[in-house]
Backbone of each chain as ProteinMPNN parsed JSONL, in Angstrom:
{"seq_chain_A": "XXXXXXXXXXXXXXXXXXXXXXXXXXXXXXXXXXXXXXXXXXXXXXXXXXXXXXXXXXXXXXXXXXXXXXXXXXXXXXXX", "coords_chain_A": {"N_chain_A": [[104.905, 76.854, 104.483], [102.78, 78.661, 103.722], [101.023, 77.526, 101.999], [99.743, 76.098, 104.394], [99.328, 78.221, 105.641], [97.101, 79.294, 103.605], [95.373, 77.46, 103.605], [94.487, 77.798, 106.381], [93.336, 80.471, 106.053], [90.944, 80.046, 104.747], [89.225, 77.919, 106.009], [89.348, 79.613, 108.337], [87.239, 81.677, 106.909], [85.043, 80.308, 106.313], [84.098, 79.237, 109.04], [83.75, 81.327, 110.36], [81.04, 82.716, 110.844], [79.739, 80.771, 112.404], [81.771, 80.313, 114.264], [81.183, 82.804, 115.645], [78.459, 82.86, 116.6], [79.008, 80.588, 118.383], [80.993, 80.548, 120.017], [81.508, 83.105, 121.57], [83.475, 86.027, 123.028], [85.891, 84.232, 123.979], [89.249, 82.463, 122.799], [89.86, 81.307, 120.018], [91.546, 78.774, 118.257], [92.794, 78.046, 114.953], [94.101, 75.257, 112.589], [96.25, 73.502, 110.772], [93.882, 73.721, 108.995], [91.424, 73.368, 110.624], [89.494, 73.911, 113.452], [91.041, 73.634, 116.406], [90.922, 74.348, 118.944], [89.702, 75.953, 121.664], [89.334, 78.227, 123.978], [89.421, 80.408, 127.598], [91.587, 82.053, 127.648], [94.255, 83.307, 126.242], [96.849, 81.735, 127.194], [95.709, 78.903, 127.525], [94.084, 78.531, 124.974], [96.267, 78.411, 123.459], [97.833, 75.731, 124.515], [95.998, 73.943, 124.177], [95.959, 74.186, 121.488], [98.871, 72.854, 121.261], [98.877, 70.59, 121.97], [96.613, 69.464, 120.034], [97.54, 69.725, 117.308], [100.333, 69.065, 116.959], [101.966, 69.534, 114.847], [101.5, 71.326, 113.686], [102.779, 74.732, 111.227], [101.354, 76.499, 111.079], [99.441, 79.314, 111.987], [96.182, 80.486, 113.1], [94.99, 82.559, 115.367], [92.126, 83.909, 117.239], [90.413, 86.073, 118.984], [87.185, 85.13, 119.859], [84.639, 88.042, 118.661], [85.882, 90.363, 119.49], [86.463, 93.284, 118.417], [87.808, 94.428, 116.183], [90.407, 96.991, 115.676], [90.161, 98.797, 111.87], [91.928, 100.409, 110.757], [95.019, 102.245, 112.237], [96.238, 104.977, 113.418], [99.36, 106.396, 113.249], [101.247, 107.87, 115.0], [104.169, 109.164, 116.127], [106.177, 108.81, 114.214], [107.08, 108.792, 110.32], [105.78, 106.319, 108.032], [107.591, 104.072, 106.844]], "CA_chain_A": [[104.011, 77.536, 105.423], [102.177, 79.941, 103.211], [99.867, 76.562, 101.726], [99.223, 76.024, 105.269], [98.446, 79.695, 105.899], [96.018, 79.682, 103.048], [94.091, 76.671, 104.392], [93.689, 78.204, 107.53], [92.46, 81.365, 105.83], [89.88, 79.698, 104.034], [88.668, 77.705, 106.761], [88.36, 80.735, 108.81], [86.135, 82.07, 106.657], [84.073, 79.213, 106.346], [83.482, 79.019, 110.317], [83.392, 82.75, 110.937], [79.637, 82.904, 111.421], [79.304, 79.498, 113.452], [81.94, 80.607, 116.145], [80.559, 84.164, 116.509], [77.596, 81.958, 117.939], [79.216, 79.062, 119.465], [81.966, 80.883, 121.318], [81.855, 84.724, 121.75], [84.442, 86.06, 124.031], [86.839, 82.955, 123.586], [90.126, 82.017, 122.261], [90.223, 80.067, 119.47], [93.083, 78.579, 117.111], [92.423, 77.291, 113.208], [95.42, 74.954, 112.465], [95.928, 72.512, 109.52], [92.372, 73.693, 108.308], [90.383, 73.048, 111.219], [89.493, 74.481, 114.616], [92.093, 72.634, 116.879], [91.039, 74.707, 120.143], [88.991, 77.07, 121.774], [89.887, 78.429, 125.619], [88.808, 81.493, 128.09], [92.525, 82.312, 127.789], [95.23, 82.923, 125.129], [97.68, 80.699, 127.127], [94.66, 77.925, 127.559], [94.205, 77.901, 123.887], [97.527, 78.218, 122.502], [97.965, 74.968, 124.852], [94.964, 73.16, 123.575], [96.3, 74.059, 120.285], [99.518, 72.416, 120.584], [98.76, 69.134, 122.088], [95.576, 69.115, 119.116], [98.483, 69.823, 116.702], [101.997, 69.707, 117.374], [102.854, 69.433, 113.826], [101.336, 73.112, 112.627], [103.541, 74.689, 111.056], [101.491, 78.196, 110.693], [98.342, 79.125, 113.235], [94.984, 81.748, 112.864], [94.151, 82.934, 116.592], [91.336, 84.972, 117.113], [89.029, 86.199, 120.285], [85.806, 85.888, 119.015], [83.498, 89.154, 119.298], [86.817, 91.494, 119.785], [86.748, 94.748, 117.807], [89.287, 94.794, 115.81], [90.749, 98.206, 114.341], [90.613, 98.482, 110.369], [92.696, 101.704, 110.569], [95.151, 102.631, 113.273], [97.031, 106.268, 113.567], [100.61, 106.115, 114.315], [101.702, 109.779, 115.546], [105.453, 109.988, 116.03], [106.737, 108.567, 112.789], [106.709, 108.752, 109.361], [105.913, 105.389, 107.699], [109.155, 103.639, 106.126]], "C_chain_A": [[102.888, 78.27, 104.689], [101.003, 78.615, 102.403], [99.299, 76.563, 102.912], [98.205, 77.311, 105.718], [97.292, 79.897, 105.401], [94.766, 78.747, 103.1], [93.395, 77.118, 105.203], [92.895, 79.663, 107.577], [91.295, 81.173, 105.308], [89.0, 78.744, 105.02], [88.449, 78.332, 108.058], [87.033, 81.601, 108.838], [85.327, 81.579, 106.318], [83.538, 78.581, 107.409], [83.428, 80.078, 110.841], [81.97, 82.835, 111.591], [79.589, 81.947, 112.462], [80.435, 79.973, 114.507], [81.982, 81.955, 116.041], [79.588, 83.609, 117.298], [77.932, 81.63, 118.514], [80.061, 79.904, 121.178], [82.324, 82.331, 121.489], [82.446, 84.673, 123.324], [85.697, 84.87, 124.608], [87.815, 82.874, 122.332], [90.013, 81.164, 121.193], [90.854, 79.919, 118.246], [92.777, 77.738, 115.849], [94.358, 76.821, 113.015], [95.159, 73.877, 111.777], [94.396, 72.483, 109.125], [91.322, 73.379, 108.623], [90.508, 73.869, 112.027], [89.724, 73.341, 115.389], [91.624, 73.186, 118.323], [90.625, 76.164, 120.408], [89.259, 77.205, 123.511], [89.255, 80.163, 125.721], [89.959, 82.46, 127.822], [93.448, 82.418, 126.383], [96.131, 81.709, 125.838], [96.253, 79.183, 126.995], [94.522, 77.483, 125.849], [95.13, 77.741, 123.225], [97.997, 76.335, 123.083], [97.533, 73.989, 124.368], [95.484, 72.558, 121.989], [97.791, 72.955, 119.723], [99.33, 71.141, 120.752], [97.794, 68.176, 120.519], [96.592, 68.766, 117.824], [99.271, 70.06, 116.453], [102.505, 69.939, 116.141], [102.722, 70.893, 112.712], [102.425, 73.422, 112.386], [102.91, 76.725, 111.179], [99.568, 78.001, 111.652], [97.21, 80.35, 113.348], [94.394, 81.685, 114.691], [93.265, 83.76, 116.739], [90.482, 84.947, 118.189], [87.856, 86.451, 119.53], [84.919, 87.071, 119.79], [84.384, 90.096, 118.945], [86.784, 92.482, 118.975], [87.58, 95.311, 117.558], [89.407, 95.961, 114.911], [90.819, 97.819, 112.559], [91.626, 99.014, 110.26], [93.313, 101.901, 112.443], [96.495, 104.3, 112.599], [98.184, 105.671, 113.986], [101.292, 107.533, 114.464], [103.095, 110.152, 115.681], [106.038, 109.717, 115.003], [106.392, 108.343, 111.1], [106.915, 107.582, 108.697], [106.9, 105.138, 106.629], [108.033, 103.127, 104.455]], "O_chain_A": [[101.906, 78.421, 105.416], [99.885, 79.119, 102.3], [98.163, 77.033, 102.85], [97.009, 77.407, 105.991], [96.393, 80.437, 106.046], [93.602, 79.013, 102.802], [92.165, 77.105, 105.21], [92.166, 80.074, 108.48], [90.497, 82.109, 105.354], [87.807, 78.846, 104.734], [87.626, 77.886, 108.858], [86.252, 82.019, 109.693], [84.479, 82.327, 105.831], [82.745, 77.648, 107.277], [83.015, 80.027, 112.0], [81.842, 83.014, 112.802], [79.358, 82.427, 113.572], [80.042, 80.034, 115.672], [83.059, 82.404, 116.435], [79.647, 83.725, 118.522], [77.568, 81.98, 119.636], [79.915, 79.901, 122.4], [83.512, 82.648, 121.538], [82.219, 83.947, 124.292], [86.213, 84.937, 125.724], [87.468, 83.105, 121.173], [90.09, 79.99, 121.557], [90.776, 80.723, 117.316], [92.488, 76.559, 116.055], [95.378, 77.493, 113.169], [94.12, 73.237, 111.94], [93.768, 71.437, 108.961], [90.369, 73.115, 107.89], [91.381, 74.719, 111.855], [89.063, 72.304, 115.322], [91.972, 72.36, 119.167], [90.938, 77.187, 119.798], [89.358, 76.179, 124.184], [88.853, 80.912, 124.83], [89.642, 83.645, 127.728], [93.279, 81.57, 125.506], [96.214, 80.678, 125.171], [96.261, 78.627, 125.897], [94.789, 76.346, 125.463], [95.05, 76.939, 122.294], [98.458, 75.614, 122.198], [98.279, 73.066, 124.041], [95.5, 71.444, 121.466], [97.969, 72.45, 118.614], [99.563, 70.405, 119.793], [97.985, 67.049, 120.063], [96.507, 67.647, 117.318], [99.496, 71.066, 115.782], [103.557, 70.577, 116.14], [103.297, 71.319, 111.71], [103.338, 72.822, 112.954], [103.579, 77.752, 111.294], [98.845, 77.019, 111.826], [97.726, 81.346, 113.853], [93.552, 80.894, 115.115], [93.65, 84.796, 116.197], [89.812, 83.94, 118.416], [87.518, 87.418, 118.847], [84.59, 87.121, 120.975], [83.969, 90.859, 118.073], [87.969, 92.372, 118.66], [88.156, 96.259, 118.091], [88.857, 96.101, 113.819], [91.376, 96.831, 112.08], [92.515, 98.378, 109.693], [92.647, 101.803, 113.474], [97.254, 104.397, 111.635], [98.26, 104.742, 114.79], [101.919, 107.973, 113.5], [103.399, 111.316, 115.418], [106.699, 110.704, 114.68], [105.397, 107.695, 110.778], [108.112, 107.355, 108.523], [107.028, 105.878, 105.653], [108.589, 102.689, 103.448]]}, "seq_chain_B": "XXXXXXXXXXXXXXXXXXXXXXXXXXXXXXXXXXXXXXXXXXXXXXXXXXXXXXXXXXXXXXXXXXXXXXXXXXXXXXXXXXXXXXXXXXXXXXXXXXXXXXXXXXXXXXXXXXXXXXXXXXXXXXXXXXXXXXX", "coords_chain_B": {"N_chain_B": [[82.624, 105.816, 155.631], [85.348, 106.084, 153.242], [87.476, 104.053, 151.139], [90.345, 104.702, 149.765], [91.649, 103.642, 147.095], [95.347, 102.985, 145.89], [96.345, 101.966, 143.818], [98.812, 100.069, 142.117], [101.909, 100.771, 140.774], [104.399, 101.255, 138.052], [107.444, 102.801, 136.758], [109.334, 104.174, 134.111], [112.631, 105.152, 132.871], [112.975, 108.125, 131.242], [114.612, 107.908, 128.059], [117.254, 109.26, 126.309], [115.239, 111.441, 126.155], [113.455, 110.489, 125.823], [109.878, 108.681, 126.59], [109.648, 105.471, 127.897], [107.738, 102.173, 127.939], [108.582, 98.928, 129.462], [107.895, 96.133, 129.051], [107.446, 92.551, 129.758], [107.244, 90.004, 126.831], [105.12, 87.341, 125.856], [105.103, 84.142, 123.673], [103.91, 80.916, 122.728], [106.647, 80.006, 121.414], [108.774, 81.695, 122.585], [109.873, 84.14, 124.644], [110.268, 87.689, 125.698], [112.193, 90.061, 126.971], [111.028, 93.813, 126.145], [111.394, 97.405, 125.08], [109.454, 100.1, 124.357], [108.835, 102.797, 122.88], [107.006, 105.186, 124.281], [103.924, 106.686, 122.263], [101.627, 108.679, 122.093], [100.144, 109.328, 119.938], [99.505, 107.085, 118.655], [97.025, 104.938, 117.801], [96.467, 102.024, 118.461], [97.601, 98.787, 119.98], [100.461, 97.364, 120.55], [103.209, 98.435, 118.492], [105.938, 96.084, 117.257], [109.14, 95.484, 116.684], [110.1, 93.904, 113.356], [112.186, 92.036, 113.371], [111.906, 90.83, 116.063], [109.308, 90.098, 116.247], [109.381, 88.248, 114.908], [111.261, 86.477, 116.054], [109.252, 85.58, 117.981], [107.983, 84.117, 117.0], [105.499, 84.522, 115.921], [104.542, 85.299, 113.231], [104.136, 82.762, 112.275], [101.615, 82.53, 113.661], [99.095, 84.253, 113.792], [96.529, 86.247, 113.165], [93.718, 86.384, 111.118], [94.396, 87.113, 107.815], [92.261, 89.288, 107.628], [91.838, 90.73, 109.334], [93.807, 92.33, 109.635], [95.23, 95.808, 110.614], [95.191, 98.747, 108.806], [97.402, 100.818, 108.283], [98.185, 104.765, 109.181], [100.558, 107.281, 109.125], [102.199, 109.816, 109.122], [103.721, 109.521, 106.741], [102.257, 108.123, 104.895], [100.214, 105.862, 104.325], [99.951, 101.69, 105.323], [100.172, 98.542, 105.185], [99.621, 96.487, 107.791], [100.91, 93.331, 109.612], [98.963, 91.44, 112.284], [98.85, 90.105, 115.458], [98.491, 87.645, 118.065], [99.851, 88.252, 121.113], [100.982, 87.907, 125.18], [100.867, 90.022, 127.131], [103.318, 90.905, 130.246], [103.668, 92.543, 133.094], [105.685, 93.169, 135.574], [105.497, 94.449, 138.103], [103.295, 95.608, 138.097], [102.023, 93.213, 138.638], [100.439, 92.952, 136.222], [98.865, 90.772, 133.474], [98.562, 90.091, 130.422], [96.408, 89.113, 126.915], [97.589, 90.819, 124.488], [96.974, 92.295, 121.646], [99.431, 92.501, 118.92], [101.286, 94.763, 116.572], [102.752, 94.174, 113.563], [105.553, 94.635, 110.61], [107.262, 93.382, 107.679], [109.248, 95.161, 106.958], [110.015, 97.012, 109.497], [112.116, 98.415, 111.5], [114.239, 97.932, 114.951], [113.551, 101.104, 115.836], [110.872, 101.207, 115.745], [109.339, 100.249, 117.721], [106.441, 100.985, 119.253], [104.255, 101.859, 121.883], [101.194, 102.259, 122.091], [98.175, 104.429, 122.685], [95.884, 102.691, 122.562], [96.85, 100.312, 124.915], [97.923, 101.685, 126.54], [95.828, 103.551, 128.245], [94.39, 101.882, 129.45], [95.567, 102.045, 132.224], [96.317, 104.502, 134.859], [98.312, 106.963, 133.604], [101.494, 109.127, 133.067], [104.283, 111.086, 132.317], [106.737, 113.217, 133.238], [109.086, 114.099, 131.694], [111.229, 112.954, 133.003], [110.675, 110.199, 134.408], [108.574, 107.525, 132.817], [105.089, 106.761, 134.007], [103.013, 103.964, 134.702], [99.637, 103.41, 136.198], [97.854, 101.543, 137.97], [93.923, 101.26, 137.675]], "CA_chain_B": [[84.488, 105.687, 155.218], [86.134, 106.026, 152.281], [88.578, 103.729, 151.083], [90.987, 104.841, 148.355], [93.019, 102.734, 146.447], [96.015, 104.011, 145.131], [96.608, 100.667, 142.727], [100.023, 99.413, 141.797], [102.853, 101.883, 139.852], [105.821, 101.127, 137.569], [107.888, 103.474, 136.351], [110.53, 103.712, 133.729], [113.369, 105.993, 132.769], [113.119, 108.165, 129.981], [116.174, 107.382, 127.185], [117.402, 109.682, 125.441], [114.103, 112.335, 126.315], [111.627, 110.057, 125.172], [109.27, 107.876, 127.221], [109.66, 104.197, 127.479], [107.114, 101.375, 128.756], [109.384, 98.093, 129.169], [107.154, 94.547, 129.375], [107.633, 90.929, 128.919], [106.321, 89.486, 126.052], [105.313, 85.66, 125.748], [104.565, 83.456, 123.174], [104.409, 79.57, 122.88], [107.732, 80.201, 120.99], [109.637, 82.284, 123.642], [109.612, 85.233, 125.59], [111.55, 88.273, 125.134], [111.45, 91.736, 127.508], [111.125, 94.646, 125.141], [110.963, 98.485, 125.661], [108.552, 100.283, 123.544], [108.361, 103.985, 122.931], [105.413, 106.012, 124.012], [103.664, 107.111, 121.468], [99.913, 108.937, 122.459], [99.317, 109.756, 118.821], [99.392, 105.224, 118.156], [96.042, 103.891, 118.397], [96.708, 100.491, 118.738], [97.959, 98.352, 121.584], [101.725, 97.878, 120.103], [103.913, 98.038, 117.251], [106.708, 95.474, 116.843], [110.261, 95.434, 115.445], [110.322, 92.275, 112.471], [112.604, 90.879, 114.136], [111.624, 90.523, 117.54], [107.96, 89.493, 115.513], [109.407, 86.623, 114.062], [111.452, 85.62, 116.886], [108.719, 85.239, 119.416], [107.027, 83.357, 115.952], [104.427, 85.314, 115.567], [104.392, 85.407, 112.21], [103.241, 81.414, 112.262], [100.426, 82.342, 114.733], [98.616, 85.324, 113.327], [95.158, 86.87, 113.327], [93.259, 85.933, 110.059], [94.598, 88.368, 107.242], [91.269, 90.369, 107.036], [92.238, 91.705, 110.576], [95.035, 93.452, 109.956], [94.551, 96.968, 109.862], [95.959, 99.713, 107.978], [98.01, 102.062, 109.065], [98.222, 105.941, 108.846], [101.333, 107.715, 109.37], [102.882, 111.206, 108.176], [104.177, 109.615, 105.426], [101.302, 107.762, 104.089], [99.692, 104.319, 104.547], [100.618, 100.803, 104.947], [99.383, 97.174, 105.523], [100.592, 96.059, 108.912], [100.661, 92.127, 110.26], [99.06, 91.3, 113.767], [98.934, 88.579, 116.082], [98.459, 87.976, 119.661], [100.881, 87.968, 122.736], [100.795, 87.561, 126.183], [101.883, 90.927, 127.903], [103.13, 91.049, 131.505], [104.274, 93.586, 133.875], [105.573, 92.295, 136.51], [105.226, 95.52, 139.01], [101.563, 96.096, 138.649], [101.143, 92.173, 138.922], [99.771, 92.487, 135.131], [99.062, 89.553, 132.014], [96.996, 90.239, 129.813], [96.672, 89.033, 125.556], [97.02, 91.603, 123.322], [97.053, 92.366, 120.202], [100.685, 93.045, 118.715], [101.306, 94.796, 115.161], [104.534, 94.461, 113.076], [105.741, 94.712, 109.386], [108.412, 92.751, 107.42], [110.348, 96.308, 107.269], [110.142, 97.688, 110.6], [113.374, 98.091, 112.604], [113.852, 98.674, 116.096], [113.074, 102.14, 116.07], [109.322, 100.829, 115.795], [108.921, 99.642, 119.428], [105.992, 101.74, 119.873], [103.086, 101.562, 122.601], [99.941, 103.101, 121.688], [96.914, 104.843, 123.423], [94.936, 101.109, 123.155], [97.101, 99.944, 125.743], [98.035, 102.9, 127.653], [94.705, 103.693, 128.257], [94.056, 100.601, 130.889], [96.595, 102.917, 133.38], [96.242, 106.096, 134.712], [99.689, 106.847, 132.63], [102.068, 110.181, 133.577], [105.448, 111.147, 132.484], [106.805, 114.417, 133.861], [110.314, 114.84, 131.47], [112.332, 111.83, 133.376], [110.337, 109.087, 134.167], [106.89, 107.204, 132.36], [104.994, 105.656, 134.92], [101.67, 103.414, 134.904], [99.437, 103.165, 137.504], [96.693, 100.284, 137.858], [92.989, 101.983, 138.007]], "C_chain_B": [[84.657, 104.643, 154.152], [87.399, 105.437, 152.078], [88.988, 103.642, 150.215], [91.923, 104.331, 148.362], [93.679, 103.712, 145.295], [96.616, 103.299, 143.807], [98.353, 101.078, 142.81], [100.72, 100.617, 141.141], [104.074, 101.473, 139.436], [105.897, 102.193, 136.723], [109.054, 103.187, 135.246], [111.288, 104.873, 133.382], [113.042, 106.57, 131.273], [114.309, 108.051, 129.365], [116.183, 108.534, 125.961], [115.947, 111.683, 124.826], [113.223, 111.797, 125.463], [111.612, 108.699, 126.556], [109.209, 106.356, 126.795], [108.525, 103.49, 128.334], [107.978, 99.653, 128.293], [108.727, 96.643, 130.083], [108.0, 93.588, 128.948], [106.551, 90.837, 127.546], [106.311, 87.465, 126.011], [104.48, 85.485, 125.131], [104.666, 81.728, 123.214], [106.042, 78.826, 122.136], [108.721, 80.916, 121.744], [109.369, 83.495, 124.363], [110.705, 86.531, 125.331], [110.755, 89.833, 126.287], [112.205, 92.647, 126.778], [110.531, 95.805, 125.994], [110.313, 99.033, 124.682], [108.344, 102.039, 123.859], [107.124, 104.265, 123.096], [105.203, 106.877, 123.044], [102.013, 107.305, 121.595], [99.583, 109.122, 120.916], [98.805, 108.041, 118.389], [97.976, 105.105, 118.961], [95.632, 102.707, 118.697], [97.351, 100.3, 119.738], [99.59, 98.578, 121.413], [102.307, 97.302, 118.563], [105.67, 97.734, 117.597], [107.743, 95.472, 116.199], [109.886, 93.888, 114.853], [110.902, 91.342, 113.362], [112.366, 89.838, 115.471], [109.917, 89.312, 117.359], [108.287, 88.546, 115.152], [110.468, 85.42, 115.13], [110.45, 84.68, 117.544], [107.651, 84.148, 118.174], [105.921, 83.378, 115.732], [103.824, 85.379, 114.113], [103.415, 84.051, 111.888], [102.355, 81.494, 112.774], [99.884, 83.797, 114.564], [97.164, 85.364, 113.587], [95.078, 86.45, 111.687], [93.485, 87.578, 109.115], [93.463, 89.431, 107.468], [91.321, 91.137, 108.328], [92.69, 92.183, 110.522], [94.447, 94.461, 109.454], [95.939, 97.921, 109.034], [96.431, 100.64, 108.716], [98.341, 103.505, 108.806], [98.857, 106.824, 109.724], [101.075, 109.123, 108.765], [102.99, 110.643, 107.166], [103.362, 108.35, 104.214], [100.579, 106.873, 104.692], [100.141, 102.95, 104.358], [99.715, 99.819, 105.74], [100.135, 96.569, 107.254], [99.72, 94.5, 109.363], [100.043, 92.262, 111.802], [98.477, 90.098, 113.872], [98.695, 88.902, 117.547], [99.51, 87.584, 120.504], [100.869, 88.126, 123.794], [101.959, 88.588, 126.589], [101.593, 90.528, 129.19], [104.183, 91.776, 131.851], [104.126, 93.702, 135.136], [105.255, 93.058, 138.058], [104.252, 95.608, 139.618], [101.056, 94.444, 138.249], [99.653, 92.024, 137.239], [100.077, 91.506, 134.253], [98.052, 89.87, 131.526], [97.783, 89.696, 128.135], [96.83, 90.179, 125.216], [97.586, 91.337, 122.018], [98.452, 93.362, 119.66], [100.882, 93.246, 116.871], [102.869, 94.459, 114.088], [104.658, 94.389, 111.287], [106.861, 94.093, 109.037], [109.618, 94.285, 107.473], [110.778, 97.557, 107.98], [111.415, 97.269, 111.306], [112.856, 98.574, 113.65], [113.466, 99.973, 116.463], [111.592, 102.56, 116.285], [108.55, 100.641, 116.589], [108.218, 100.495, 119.355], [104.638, 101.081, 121.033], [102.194, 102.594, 122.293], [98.596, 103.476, 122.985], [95.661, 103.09, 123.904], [95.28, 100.971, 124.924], [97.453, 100.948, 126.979], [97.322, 103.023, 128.461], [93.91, 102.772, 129.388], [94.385, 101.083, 132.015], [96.173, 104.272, 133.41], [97.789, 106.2, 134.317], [100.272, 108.354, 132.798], [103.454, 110.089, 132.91], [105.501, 112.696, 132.682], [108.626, 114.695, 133.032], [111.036, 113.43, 131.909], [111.504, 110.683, 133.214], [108.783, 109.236, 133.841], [106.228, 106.28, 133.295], [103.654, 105.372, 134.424], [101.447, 102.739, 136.034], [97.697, 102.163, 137.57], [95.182, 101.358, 138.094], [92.336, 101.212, 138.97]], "O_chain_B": [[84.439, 103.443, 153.989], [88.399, 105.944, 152.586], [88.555, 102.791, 149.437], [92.868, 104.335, 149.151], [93.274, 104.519, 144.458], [97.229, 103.901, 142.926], [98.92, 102.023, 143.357], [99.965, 101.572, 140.958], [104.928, 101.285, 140.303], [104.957, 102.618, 136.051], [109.708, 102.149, 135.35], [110.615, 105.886, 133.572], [112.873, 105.838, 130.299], [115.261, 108.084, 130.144], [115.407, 108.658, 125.013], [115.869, 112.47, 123.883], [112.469, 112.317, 124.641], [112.499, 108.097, 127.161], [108.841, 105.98, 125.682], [108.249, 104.036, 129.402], [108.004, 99.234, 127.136], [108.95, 96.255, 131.23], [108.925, 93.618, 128.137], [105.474, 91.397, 127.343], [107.228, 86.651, 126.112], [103.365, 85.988, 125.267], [105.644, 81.294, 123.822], [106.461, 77.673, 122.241], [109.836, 80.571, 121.352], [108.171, 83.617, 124.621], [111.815, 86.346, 124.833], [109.641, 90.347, 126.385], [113.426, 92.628, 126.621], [109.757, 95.746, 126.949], [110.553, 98.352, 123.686], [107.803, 102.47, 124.877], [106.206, 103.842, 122.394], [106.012, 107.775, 122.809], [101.216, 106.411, 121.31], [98.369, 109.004, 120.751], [97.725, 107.886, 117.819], [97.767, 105.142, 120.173], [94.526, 102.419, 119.154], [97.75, 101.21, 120.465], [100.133, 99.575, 121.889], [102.045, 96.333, 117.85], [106.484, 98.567, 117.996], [107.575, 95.46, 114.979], [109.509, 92.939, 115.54], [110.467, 90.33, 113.912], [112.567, 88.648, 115.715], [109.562, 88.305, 117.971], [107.402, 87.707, 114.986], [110.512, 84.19, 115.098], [110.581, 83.465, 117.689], [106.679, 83.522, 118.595], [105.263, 82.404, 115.364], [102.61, 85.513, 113.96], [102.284, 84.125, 111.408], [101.713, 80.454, 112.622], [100.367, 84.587, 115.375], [96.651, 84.46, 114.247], [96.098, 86.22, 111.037], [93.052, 88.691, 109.416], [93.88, 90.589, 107.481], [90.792, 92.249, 108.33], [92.524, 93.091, 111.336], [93.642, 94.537, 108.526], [97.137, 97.721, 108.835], [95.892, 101.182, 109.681], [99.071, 103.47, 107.815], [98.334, 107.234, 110.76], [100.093, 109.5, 108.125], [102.301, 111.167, 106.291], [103.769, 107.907, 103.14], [100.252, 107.197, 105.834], [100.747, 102.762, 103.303], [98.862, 100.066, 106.592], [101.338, 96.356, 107.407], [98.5, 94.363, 109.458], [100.548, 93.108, 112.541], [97.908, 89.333, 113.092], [98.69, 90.002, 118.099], [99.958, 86.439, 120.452], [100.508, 89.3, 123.714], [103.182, 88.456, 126.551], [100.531, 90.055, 129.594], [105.286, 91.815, 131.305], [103.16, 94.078, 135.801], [104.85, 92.406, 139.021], [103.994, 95.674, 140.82], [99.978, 94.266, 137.683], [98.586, 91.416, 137.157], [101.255, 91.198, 134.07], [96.906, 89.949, 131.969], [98.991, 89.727, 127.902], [95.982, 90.884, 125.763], [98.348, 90.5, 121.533], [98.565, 94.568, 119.878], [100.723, 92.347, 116.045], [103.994, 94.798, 114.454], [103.623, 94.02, 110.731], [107.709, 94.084, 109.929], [110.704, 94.235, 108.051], [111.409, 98.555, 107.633], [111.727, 96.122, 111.626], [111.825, 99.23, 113.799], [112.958, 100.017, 117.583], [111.126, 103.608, 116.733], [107.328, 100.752, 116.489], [108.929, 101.499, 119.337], [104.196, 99.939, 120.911], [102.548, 103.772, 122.262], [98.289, 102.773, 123.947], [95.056, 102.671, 124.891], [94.555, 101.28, 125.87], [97.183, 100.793, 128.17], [97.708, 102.736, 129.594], [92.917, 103.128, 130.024], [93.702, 100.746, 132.981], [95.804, 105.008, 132.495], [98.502, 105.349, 134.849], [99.313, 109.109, 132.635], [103.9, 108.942, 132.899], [104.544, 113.407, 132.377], [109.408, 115.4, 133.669], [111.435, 112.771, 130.949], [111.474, 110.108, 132.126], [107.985, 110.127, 134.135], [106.661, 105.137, 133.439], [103.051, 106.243, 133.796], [102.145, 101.978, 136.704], [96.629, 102.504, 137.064], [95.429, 102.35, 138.78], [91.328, 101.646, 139.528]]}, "name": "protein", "num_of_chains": 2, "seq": "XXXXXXXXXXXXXXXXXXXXXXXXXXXXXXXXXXXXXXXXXXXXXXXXXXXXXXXXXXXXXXXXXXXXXXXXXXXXXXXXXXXXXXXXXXXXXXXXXXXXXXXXXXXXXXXXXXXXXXXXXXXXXXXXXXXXXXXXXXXXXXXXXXXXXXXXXXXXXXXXXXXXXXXXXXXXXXXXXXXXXXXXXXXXXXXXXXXXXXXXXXXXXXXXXXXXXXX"}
C-alpha cells in the first residue's frame, strides 16, 4: 500500500493547480496515480472511483477549494 | 406573518457527566454508529479512535498528506491523519461529508466532536442531555 500511497501523493501534486481550475467545489479521488473520479458528492465519487478502479488498494480524496485547517486545538485532553 | 421554524432536534444522554453526540458513520468500506464526546475547546469536525479509523478503511482513502493538520493539546503537539466520511443523523434527517481526524495511537477515549461540526446546530446541553437543533 504505502508504494501506492506515494504514487498517489505525487500525482496529487502534479494536478493540484489544474483541478483547482477544472473542478472547484467537487469531489475528486487520485487512485493508482491518476484521477479516477470527480463527483458533486462524496458518495458519487467514491462510486465513480470504484467502478474506475476496483483494484486500488490505497485512495487520495479531496473537495477541491475546501479550507483545510493546518492547526486544530483539542481542549479536553492532553495529547498521548 | 411570521413564520418560525423551530428545525429538527436530537438529543442524547449525557454518560458518565459528559456530553455525547452519537452519528452514523459511512464509508465505501462499512458503516459503524459511534458516540463522540463533546468537546467545545476541538476545532475540527471529529477525532477518531484507530481502530474504528481503520475499520471503516479510512486509512486507504485519505486526504493528501499535506492536509493533515497539526494538532495542539495540553500536552504538546502532534501530526494527526484525516480522511473523509459520510456523517448522518438520522433525527434531524442529516448527511453530510466530513472531514474525520485520527492517529495510529488514539484509543477510544478520543471520540471527540469539535466546534467545526457543532457549529452547523444551534447545540445546548443543560447537565443531562446534549441536544442539536437544525438552524
Amino acid at each position: 500500500m504505502e508504494a501506492e500511497r506515494l504514487r498517489n501523493q505525487e500525482a496529487y501534486a502534479q494536478l493540484k493547480t489544474e483541478l483547482e481550475q477544472q473542478y472547484p467545489g467537487q469531489f475528486i479521488v487520485i487512485a493508482q496515480g491518476q484521477l479516477v473520479a470527480v463527483g458533486p458528492t462524496l458518495p458519487e465519487a467514491l462510486r465513480q472511483a470504484q467502478a474506475a478502479a476496483p483494484q486500488a488498494v490505497h485512495r487520495l480524496i479531496v473537495k477541491v477549494g475546501e479550507q483545510y485547517p493546518t492547526e486544530v486545538r483539542i481542549g479536553l485532553r492532553s495529547l498521548p | 406573518l411570521k413564520l418560525f421554524h423551530r428545525g429538527k432536534r436530537a438529543c442524547w444522554d449525557y454518560q458518565e457527566g459528559t456530553p455525547l453526540v452519537t452519528v452514523r458513520l459511512l464509508s465505501d468500506r462499512g458503516e459503524q454508529i459511534q458516540s463522540f464526546q463533546v468537546d467545545t475547546g476541538f476545532s475540527g469536525w471529529f477525532l477518531l479512535e484507530w481502530a474504528s479509523y481503520q475499520e471503516l478503511g479510512l486509512e486507504r482513502s485519505e486526504l493528501p498528506e499535506e492536509l493533515w493538520p497539526q494538532a495542539h493539546g495540553f500536552g504538546g503537539s502532534r501530526q494527526l491523519r484525516a480522511a473523509y466520511v459520510q456523517v448522518q443523523i438520522p433525527e434531524l434527517d442529516f448527511e453530510q461529508a466530513h472531514v474525520i481526524y485520527s492517529a495510529p495511537d488514539l484509543g477510544a477515549a478520543w471520540n471527540l466532536v469539535g466546534l467545526r461540526f457543532l457549529d452547523q446546530f444551534h447545540w445546548s446541553g443543560d447537565g443531562k442531555r446534549f441536544c442539536l437543533r437544525t438552524k
